[in-house]
C-alpha positions as CSV (number, residue, x, y, z in Angstrom):
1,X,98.8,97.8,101.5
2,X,95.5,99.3,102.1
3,X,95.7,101.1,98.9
4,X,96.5,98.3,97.1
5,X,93.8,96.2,98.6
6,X,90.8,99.4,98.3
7,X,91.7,101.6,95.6
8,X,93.8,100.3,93.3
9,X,91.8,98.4,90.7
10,X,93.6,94.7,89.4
11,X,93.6,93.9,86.0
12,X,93.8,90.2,86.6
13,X,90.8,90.1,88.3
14,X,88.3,92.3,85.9
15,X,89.4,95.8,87.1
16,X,88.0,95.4,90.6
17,X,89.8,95.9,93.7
18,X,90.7,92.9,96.1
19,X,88.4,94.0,98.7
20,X,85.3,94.1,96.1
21,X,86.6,90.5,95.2
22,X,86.7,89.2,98.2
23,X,83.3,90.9,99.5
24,X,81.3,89.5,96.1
25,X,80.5,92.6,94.4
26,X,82.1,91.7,90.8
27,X,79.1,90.9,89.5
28,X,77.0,94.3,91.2
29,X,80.5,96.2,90.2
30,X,79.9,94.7,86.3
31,X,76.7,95.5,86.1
32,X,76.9,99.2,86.5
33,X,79.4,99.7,84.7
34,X,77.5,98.1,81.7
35,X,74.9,100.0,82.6
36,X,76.8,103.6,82.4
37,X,77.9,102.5,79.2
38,X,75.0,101.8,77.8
39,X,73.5,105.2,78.7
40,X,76.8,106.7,77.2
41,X,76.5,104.9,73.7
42,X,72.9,106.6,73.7
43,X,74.0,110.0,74.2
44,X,76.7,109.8,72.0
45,X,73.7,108.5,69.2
46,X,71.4,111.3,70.7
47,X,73.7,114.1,70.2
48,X,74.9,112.3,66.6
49,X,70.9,112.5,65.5
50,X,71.3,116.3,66.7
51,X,74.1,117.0,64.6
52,X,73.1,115.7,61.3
């Protein structure tokens, strides 16, 4: 049970786990993972620019 409600993230509500849901962090949880994407789409346009 503990696992479930800590670790294990649930597709049905945005790949968070329960406890993040119930505690209100979606939206802080969203936003850095938008965030670490965005930094990865510029690497991978740095290292493109570097190549060519």
């Amino acid at each position: 049970m503990e696992h479930y409600n800590d670790v294990r993230l649930n597709s049905a509500i945005g790949y968070i786990t329960p406890k993040d849901m119930l505690a209100g962090r979606q939206q802080e949880i969203h936003a850095e993972r938008d965030r670490k994407l965005e930094e990865a789409r510029k690497q991978r346009q740095i290292r493109r620019q570097q190549a060519a």
